[in-house]
N, C-alpha and C positions, 0 to 999 in steps of 0.2 A: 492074805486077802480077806476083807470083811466079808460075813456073810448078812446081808440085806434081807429084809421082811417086808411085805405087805406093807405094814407098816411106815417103811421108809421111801414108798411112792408116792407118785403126785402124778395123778390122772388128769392131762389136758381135754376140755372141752372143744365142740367143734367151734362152738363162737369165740373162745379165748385163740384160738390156733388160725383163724379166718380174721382177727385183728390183727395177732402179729404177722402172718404173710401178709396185711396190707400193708404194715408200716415195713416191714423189707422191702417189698416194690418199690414202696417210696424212696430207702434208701438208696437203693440200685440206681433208680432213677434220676435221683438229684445228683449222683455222683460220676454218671456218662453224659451226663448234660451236660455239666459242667465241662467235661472234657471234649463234647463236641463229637463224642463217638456213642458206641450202642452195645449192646451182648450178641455176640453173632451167632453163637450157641449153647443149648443147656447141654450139659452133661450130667446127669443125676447119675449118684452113687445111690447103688440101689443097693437094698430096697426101699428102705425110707425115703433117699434122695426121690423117688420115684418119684412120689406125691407131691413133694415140695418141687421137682422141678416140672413136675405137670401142671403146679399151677401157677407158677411163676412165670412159664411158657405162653401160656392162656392170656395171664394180664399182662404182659411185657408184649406177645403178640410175636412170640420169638419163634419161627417154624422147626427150626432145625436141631437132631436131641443128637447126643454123643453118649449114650446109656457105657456107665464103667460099674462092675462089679465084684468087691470083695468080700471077704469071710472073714472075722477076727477071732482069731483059736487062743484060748489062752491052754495052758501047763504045757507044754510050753506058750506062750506069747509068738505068735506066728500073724503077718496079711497075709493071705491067699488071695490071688487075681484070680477072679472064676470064669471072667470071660474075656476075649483079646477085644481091645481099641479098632472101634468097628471102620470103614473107610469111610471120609465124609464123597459121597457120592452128588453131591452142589457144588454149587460156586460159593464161595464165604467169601465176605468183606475182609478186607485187609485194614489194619491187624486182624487177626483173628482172634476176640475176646471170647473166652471161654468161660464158662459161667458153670462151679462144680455145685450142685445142690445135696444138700444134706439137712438131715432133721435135728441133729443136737452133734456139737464138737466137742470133744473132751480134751485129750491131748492134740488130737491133730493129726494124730498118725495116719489114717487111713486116706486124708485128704492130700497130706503131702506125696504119699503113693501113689495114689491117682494122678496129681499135678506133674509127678515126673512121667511117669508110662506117656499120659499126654502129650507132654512133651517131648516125650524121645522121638512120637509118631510122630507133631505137630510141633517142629522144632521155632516156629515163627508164634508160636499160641501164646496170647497174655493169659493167664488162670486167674482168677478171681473164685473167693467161696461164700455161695450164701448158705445160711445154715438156721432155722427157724431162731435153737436157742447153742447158749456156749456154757461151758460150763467157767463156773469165775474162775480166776488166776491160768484157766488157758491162755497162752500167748495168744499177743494180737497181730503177732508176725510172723508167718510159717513159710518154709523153705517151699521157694518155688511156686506162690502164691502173690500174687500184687496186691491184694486189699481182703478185708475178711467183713462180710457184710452179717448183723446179728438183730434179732428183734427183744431177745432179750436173754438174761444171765442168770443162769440156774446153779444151785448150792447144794452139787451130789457130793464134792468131795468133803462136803461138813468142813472144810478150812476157813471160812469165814467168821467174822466177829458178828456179834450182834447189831454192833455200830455199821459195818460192811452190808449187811445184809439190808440194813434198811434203807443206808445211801445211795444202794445199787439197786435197791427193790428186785432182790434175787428171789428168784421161783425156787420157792423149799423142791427138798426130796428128791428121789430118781424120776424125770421125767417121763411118765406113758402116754404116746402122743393117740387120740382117739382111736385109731386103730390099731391099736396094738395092747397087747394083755397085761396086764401086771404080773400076772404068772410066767409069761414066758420075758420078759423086760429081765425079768429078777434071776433069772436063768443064765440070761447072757453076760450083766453084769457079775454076777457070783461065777461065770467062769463054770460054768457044767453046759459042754458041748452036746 
């Protein structure tokens, strides 16, 4: 596993992080329209999810949260569910579109976790993920997921060409989204629990 420096972050701004959740909205938006349906609920993967689906809640106008939270250990590589799939205690629209919010997707893992527990509880639930940013060469199709909604593509795993990088207009370095540290960012990525 590489070990990452200061050096190899990229500190998001709040005005850079308040453009791309607008154009997510947008995307969300263009793409239930189209279908004629809506997000019946946020579920943020917390704790980042938090934020992102707090405010995707706000501008979508979406009341109802399904908060799921996990822990990624690495030596070993373990998800931890840290807390149970709470009851939805409303009435939801049918389908029930679920809406998993996160702040940056890597491989996926954690979301397709979530999408199944989801699912096991809410076995009618469409899941859908929005996610500020992705990281490139992440799949755009994750098990147990209908759609993966992205504002833009980040270049943590350094596998990109330089030609890539600028066709995709990928955000260099480790992502540190404004709340959040670089010191403790570098932590979690370098795998020191």
């Amino acid at each position: 596993m590489p070990n990452f420096k200061i050096e190899n972050t990229n500190l998001m701004s709040w005005e850079e992080m308040s453009g791309l959740m607008d154009d997510l909205n947008v995307k969300i938006d263009l793409y239930f329209n189209k279908k004629g349906e809506k997000v019946s609920i946020i579920s943020p993967i917390l704790r980042t999810g938090g934020i992102v689906g707090g405010i995707l809640a706000i501008k979508m106008k979406v009341v109802k949260m399904l908060p799921v939270q996990f822990k990624y250990y690495y030596n070993p590589v373990e998800i931890k569910q840290l807390m149970e799939i709470p009851e939805i205690l409303v009435d939801i629209d049918n389908p029930i579109n679920v809406l998993l919010c996160d702040g940056n997707t890597g491989t996926g893992a954690t979301a397709i976790k979530a999408a199944k527990i989801i699912k096991e509880k809410y076995p009618t639930a469409k899941i859908y993920l929005a996610t500020i940013t992705k990281v490139f060469n992440c799949s755009e199709k994750l098990e147990g997921i209908e759609e993966i909604f992205y504002s833009r593509m980040s270049e943590e795993t350094h596998k990109a060409s330089e030609q890539e990088k600028k066709n995709y207009n990928l955000r260099s370095g480790i992502t540190v989204f404004p709340w959040e540290t670089a010191e403790d960012e570098l932590k979690d990525v370098n795998g020191v629990n």
